[in-house]
N, C-alpha and C positions, 0 to 999 in steps of 0.2 A: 151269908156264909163267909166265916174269915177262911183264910188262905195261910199255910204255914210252911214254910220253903224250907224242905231235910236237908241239911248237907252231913254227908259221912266224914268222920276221920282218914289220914290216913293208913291204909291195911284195911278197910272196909269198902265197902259199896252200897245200893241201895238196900240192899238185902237185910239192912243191921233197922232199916224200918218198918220190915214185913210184917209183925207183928201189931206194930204203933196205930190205936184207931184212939182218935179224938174224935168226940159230939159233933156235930153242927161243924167241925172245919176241913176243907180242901188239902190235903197232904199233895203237896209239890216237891217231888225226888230230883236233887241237882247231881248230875252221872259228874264225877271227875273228868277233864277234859287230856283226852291223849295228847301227849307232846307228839311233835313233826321230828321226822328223823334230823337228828344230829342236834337236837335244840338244848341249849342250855339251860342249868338253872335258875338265869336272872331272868 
């Protein structure tokens, strides 16, 4: 079985692959990662 890692847009979340059924592969939902208070954009 392959493996196929979602990643959302921005304005989205996992929910934009709730839908999404592939044959034979492993859906891997990647969550956006929270910034730390005060952290910048770079």
């Amino acid at each position: 079985m392959k493996t196929i890692y979602c990643i959302s847009g921005l304005g989205a979340d996992e929910m934009a692959f709730s839908r999404l059924k592939i044959p034979d592969h492993k859906l891997v939902y990647l969550p956006w990662l929270l910034p730390n208070n005060k952290e910048s954009i770079r």
